[in-house]
BALOBA-1460 file (C-alpha; in Angstrom, 3 decimals):
// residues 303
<rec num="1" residu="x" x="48.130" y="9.557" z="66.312"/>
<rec num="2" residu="x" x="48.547" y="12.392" z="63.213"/>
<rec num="3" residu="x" x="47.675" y="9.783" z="61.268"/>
<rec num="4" residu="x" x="44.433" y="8.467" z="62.672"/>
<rec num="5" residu="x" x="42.412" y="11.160" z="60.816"/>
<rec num="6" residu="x" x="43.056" y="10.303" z="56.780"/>
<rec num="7" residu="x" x="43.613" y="6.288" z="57.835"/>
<rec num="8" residu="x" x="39.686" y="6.807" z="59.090"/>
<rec num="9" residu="x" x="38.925" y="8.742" z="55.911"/>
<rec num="10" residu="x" x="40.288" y="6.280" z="53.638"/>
<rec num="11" residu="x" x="38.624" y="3.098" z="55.528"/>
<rec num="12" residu="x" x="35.302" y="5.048" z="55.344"/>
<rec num="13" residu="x" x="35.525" y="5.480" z="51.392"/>
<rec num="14" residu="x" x="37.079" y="2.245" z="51.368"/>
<rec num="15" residu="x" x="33.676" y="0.773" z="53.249"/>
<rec num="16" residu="x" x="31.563" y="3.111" z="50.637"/>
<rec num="17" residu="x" x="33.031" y="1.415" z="47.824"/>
<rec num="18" residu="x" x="32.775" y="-2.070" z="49.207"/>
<rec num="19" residu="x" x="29.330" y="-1.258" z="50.222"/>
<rec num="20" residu="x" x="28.022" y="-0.140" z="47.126"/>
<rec num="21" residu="x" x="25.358" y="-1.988" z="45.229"/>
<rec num="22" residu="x" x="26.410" y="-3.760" z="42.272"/>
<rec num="23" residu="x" x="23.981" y="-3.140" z="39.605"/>
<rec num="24" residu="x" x="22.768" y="-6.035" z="37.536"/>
<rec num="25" residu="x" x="22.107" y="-6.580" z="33.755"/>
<rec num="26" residu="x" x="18.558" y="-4.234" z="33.280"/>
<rec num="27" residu="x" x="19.256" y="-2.086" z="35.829"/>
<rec num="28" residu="x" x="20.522" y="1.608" z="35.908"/>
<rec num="29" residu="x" x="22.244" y="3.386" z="38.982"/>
<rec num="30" residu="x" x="20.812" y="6.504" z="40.128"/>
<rec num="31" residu="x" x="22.429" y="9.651" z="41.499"/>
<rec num="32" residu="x" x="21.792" y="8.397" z="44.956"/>
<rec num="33" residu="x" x="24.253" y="4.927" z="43.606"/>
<rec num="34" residu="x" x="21.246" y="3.250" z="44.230"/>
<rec num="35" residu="x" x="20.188" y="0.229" z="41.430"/>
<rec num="36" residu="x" x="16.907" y="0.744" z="39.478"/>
<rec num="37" residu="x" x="14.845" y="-1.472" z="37.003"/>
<rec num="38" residu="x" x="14.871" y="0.024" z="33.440"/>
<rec num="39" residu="x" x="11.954" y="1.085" z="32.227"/>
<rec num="40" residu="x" x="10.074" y="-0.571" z="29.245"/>
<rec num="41" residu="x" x="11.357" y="0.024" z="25.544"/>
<rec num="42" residu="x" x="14.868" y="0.426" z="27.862"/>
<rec num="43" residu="x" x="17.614" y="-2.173" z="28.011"/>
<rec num="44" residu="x" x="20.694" y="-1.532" z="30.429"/>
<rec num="45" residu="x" x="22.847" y="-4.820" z="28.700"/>
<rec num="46" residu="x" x="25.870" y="-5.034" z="31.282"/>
<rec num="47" residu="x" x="26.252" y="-4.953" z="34.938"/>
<rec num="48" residu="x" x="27.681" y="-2.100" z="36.841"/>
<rec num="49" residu="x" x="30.907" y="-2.954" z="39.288"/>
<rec num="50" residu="x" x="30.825" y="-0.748" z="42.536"/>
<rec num="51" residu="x" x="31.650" y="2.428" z="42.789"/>
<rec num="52" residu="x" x="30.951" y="3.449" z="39.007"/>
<rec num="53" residu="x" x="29.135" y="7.228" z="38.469"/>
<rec num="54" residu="x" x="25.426" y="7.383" z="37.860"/>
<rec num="55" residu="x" x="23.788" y="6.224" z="34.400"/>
<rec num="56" residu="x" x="21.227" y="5.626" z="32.448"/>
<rec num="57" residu="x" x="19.250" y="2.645" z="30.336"/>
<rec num="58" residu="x" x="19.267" y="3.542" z="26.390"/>
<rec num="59" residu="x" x="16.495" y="3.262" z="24.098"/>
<rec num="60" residu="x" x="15.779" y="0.373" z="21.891"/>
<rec num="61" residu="x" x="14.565" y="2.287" z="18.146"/>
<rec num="62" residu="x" x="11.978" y="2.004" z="16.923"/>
<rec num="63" residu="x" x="10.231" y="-1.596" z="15.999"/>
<rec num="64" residu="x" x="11.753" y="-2.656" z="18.692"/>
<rec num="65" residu="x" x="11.225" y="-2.762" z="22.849"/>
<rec num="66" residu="x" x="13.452" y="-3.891" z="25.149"/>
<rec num="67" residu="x" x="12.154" y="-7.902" z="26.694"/>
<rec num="68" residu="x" x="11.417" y="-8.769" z="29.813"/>
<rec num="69" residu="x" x="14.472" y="-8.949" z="31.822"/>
<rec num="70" residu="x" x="15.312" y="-5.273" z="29.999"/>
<rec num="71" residu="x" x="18.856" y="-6.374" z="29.180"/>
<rec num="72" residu="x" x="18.199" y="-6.721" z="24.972"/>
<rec num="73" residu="x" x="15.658" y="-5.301" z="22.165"/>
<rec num="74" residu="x" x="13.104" y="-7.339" z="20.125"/>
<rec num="75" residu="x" x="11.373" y="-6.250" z="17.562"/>
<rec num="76" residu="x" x="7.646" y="-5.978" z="17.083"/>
<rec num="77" residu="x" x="5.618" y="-8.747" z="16.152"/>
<rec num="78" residu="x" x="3.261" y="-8.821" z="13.290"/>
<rec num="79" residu="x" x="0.068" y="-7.234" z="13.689"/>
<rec num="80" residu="x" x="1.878" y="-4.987" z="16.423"/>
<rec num="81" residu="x" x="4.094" y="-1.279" z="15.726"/>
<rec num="82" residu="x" x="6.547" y="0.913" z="17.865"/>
<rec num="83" residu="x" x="6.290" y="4.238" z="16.096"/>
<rec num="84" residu="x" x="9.297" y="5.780" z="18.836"/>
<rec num="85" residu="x" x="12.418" y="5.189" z="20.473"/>
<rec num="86" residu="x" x="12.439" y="3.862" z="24.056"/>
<rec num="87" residu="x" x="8.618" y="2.919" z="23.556"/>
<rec num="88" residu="x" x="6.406" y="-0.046" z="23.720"/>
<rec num="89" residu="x" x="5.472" y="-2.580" z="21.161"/>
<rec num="90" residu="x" x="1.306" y="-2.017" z="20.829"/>
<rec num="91" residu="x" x="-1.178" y="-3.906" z="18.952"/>
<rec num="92" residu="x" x="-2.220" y="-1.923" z="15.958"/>
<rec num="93" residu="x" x="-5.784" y="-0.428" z="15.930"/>
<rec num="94" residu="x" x="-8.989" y="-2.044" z="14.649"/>
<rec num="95" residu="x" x="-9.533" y="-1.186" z="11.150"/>
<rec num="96" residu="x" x="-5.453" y="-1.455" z="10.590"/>
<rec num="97" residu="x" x="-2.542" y="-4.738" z="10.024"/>
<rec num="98" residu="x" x="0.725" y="-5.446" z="9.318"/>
<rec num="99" residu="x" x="2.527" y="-8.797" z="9.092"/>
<rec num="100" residu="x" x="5.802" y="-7.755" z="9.425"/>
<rec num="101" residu="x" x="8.265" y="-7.728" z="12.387"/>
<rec num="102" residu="x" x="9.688" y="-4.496" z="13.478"/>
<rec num="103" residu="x" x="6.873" y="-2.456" z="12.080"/>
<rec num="104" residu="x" x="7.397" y="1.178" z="13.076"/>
<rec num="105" residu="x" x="3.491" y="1.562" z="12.376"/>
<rec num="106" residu="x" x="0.524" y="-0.270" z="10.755"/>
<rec num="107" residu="x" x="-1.535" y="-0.194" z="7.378"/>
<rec num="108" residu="x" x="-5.012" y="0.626" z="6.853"/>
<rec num="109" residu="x" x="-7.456" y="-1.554" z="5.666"/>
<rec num="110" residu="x" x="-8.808" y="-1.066" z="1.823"/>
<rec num="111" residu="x" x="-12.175" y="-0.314" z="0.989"/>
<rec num="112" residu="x" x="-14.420" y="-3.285" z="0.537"/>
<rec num="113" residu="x" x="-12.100" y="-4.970" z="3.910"/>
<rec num="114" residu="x" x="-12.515" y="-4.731" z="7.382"/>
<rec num="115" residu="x" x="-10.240" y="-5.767" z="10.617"/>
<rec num="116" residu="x" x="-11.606" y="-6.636" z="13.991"/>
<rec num="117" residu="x" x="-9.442" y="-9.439" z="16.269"/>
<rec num="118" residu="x" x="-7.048" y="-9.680" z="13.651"/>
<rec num="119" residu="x" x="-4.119" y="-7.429" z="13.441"/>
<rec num="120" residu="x" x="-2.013" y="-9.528" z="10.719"/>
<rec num="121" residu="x" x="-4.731" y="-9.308" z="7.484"/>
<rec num="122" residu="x" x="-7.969" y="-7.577" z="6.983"/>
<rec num="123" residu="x" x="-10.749" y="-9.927" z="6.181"/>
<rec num="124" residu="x" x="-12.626" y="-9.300" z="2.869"/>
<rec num="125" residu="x" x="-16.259" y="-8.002" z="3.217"/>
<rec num="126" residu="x" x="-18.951" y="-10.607" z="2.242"/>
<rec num="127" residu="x" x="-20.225" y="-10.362" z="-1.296"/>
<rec num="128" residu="x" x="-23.826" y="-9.574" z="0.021"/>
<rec num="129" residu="x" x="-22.485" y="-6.373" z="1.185"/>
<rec num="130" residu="x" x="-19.161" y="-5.541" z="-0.279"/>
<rec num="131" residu="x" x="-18.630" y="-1.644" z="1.001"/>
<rec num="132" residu="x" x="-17.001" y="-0.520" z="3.344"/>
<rec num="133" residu="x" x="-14.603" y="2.783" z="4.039"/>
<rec num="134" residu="x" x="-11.134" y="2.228" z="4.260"/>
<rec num="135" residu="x" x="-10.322" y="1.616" z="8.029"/>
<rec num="136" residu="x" x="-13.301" y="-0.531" z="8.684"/>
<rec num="137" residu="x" x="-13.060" y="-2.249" z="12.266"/>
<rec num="138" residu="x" x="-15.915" y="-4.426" z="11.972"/>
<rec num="139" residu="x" x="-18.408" y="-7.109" z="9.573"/>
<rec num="140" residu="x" x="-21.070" y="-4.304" z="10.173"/>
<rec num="141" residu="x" x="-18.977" y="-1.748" z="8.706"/>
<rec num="142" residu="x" x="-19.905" y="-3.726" z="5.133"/>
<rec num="143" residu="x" x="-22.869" y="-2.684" z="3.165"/>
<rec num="144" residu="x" x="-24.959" y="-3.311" z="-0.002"/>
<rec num="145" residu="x" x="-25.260" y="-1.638" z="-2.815"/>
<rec num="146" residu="x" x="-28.698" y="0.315" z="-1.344"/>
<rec num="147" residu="x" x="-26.707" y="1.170" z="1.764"/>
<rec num="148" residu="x" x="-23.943" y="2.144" z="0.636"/>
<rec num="149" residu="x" x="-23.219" y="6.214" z="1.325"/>
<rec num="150" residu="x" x="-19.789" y="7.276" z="0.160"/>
<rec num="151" residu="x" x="-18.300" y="4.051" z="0.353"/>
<rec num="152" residu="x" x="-15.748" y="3.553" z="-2.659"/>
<rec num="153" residu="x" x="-15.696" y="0.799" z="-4.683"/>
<rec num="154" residu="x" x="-13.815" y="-2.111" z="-2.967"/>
<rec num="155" residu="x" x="-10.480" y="-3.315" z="-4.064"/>
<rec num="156" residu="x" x="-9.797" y="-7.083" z="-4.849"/>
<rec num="157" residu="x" x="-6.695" y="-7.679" z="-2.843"/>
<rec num="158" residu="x" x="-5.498" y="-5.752" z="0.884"/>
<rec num="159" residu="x" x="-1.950" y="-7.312" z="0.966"/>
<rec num="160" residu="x" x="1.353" y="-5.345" z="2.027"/>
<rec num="161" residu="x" x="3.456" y="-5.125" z="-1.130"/>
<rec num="162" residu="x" x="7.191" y="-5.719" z="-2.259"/>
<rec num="163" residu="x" x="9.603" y="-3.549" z="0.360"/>
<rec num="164" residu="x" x="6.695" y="-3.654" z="3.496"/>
<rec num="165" residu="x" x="4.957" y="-0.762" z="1.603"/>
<rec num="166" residu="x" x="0.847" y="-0.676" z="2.274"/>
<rec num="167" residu="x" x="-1.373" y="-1.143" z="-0.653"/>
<rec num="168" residu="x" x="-3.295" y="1.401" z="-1.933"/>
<rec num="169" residu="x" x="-6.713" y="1.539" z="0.009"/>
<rec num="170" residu="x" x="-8.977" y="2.638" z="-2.380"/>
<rec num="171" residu="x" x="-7.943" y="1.540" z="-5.998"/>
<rec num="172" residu="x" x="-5.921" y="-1.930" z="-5.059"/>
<rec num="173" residu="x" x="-2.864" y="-0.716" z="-6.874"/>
<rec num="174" residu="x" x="0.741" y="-2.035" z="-6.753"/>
<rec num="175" residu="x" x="1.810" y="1.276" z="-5.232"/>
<rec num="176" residu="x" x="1.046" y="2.239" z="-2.036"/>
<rec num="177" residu="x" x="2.444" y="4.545" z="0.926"/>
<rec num="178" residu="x" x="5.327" y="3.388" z="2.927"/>
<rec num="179" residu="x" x="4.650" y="1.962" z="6.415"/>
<rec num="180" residu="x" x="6.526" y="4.670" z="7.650"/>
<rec num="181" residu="x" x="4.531" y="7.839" z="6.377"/>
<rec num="182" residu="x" x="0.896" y="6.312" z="6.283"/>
<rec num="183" residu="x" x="-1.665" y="8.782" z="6.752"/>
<rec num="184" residu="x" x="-4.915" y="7.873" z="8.666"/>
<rec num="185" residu="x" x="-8.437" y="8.865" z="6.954"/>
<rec num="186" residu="x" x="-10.299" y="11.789" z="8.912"/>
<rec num="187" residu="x" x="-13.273" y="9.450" z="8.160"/>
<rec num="188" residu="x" x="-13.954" y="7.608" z="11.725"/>
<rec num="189" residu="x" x="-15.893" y="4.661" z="12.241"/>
<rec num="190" residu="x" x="-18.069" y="4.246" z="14.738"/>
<rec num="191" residu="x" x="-17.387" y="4.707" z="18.378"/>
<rec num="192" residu="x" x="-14.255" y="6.720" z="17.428"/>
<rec num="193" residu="x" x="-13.976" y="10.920" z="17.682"/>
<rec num="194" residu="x" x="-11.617" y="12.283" z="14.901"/>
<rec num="195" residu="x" x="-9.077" y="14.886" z="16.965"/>
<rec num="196" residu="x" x="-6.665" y="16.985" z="16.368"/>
<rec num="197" residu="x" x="-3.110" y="14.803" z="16.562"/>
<rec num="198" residu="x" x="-2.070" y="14.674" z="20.065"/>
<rec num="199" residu="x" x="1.957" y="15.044" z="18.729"/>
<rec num="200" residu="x" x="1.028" y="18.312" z="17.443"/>
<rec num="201" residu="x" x="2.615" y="17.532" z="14.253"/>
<rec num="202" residu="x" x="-0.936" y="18.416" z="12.264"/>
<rec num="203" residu="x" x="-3.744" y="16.406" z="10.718"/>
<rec num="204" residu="x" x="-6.264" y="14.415" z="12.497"/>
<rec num="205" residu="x" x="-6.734" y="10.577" z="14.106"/>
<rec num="206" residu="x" x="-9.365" y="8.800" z="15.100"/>
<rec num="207" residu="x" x="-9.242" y="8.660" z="19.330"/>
<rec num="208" residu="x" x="-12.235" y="6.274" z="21.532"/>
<rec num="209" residu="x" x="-12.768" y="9.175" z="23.926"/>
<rec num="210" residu="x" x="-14.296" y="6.841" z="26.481"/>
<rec num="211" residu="x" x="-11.591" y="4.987" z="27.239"/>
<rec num="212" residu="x" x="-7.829" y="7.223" z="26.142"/>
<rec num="213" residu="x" x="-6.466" y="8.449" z="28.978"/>
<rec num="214" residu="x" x="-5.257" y="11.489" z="27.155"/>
<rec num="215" residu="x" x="-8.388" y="12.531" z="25.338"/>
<rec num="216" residu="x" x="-10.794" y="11.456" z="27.843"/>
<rec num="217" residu="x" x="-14.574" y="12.580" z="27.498"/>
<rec num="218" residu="x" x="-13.389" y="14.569" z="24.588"/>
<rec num="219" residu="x" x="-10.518" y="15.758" z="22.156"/>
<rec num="220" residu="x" x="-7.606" y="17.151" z="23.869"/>
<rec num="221" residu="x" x="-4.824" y="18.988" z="21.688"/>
<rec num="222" residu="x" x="-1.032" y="19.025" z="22.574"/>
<rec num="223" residu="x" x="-1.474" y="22.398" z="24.344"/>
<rec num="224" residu="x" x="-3.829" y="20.850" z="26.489"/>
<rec num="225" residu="x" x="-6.757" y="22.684" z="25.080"/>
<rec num="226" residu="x" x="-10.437" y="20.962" z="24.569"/>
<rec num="227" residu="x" x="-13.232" y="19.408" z="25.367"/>
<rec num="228" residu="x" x="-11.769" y="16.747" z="27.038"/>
<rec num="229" residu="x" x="-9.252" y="16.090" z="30.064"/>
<rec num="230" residu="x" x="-5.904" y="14.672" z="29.362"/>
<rec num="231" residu="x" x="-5.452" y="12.385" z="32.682"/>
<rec num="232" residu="x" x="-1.739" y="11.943" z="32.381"/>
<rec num="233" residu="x" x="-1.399" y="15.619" z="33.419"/>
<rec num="234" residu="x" x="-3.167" y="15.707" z="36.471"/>
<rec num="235" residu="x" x="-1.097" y="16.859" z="39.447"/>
<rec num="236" residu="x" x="0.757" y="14.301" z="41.142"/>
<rec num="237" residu="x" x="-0.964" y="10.950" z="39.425"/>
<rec num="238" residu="x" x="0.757" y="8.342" z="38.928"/>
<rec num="239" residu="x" x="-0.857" y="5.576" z="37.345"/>
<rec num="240" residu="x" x="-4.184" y="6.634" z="35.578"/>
<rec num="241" residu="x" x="-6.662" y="5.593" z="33.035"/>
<rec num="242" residu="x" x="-10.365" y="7.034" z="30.915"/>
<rec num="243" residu="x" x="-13.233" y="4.589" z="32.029"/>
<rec num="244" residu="x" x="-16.298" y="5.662" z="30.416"/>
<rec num="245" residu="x" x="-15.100" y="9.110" z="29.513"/>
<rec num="246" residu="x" x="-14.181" y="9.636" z="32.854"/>
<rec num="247" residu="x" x="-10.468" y="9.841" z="34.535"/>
<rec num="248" residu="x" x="-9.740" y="7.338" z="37.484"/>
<rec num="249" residu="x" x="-6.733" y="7.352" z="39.392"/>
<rec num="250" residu="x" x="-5.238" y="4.068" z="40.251"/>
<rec num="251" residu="x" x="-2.027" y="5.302" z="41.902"/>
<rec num="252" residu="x" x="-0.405" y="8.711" z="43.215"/>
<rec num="253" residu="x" x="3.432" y="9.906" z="43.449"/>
<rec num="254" residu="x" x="4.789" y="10.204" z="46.427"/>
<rec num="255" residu="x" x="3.264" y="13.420" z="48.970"/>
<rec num="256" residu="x" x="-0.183" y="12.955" z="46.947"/>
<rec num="257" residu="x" x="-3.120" y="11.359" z="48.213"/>
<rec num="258" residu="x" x="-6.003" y="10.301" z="45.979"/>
<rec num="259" residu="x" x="-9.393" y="11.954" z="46.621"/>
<rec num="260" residu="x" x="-12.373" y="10.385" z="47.824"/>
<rec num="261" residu="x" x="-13.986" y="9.626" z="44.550"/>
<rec num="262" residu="x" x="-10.804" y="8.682" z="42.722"/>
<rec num="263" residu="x" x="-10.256" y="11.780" z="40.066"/>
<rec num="264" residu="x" x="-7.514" y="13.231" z="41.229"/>
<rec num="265" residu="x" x="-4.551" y="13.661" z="43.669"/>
<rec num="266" residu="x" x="-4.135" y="15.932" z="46.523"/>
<rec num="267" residu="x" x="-1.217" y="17.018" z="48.154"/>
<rec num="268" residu="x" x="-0.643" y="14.962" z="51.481"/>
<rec num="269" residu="x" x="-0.448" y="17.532" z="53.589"/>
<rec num="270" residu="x" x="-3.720" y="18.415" z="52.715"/>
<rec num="271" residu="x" x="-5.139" y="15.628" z="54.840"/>
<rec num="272" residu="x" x="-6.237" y="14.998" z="57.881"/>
<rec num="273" residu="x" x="-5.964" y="11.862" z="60.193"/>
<rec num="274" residu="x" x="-10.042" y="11.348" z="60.105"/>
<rec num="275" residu="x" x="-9.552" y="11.195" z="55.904"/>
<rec num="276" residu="x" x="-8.498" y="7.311" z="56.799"/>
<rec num="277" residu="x" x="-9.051" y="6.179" z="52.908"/>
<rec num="278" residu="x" x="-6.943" y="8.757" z="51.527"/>
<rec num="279" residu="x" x="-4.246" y="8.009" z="53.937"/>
<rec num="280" residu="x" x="-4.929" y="4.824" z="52.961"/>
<rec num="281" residu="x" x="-4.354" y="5.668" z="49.187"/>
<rec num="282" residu="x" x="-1.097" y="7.615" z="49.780"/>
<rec num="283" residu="x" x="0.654" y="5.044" z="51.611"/>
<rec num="284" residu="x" x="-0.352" y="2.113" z="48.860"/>
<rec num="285" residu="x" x="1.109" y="4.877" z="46.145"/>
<rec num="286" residu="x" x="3.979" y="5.580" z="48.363"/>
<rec num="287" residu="x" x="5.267" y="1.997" z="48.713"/>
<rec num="288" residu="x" x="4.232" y="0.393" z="45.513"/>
<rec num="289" residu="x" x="7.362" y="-0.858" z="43.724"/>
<rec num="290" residu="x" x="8.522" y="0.920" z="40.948"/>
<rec num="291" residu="x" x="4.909" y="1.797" z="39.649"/>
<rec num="292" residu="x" x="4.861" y="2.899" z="36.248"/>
<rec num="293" residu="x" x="4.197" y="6.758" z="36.255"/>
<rec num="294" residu="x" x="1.690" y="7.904" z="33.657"/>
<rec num="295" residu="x" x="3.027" y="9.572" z="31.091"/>
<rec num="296" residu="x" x="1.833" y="10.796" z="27.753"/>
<rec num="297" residu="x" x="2.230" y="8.540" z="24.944"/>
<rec num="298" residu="x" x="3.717" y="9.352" z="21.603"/>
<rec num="299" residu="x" x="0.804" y="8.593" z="19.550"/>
<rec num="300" residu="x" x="1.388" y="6.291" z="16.058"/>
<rec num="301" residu="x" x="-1.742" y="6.686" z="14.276"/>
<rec num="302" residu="x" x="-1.002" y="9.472" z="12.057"/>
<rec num="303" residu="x" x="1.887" y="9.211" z="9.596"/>
């Protein structure tokens, strides 16, 4: 009988062990032991036998994200960019290309050029109107001679250059800035707000204030400061977007309910049985499975 005590200690931990969950290829255990998805631009390449401590997915660098089973990176395709590690390959903005894989960011299109649906070349303005400012996202962004207001004379080629380096926007040149360290123009085209860079590294990019979810209905700075309302910092959102210069909440952590008119989260506590839709709302953000919680993006537009 003395030695009933540790032989039902060491079955129980024993049992723990046993029972623990084996974590797969693209998943990460938590401190609870519990298994977890990675998150995108996060690859977790090896499974994890029981009983093993918490850890956590790394990073794929940028160019890269991790693919869809989160076990391996892949680099960016052409006409896309990853500007950070652990992030997301995205398409580059209108008015920019690449058309290389991997690209950490994208190159802006020379005066006298224009990109709209195509993120791999910029299309050459029509010789009826052949002016446009570098950056141009659109065929109406070329003009004629009597329209032209600033517009610089257009170059003849808008090709990346020997060692993925952009061309020269304005004089067509066989020198250029790197992909890494291009600069945006403080010149935006219609439709887009020039703001003060979200990263708070300095210098300006051109934001659509109607529809980014951290500059909506206005500039926001990295402090927070401005006209506008950064979305991703609203108390306890979880999944949020800018429609029309306006924030709507799609989803709210757990505790949080979303309000009647779907701008914001309110602590759950906060409501009452007869508030049915925002019950409603919290237990649809409470159970959702693995949601992906807003969070503010590293922008890439400014280099």
């Amino acid at each position: 009988m003395i030695f009933r005590a540790p032989t039902l200690l060491v079955i129980a931990l024993f049992t723990s062990l046993v029972l623990a969950e084996r974590c797969n290829p693209g998943e990460y255990r938590d401190g609870n032991g519990r298994c977890r998805d990675c998150a995108d631009g996060y690859i977790s390449p090896n499974s994890s036998p029981n009983g093993q401590p918490p850890y956590s997915c790394q990073p794929c660098p940028a160019g890269q994200t991790s693919d869809d089973t989160h076990t391996q990176c892949q680099k960016c395709t052409p006409g896309n960019y990853n500007d950070t590690p652990g992030g997301t390959c995205r398409t580059c903005s209108s008015g920019y290309f690449n058309n290389v894989s991997g690209a950490k960011s994208c190159c802006q299109c020379c005066s006298g050029f224009y990109s709209s649906s195509q993120r791999t070349n910029c299309n050459k303005c029509p010789s009826s109107r052949p002016y446009s400012f570098p950056g141009s996202n659109e065929n109406n962004d070329c003009v004629n001679q009597s329209n032209r207001k600033g517009q610089p004379e257009p170059v003849n080629s808008c090709n990346m250059v020997a060692n993925n380096y952009c061309p020269n926007p304005t004089d067509g040149g066989p020198t250029g800035s790197p992909i890494a360290r291009k600069k945006r123009d403080t010149h935006c085209t219609r439709g887009l707000e020039s703001c003060p860079h979200y990263s708070g590294r300095g210098g300006f990019e051109c934001v659509n204030t109607q529809n980014d979810p951290e500059s909506c209905g206005g500039c926001v700075s990295f402090d927070g400061k401005g006209s506008g309302t950064d979305c991703t910092a609203l108390e306890g959102v979880s999944v949020t977007r800018c429609a029309k210069g306006s924030c709507v909440v799609d989803a709210c952590r757990k505790g949080y309910a979303k309000s009647l008119d779907g701008s914001s989260c309110t602590l759950a506590k906060s409501v009452d049985g007869s508030n049915s839709e925002a019950l409603k709302s919290w237990n649809s953000g409470a159970t959702s499975k693995r949601s992906s919680p807003a969070k503010r993006a590293i922008r890439g537009r400014v280099f």
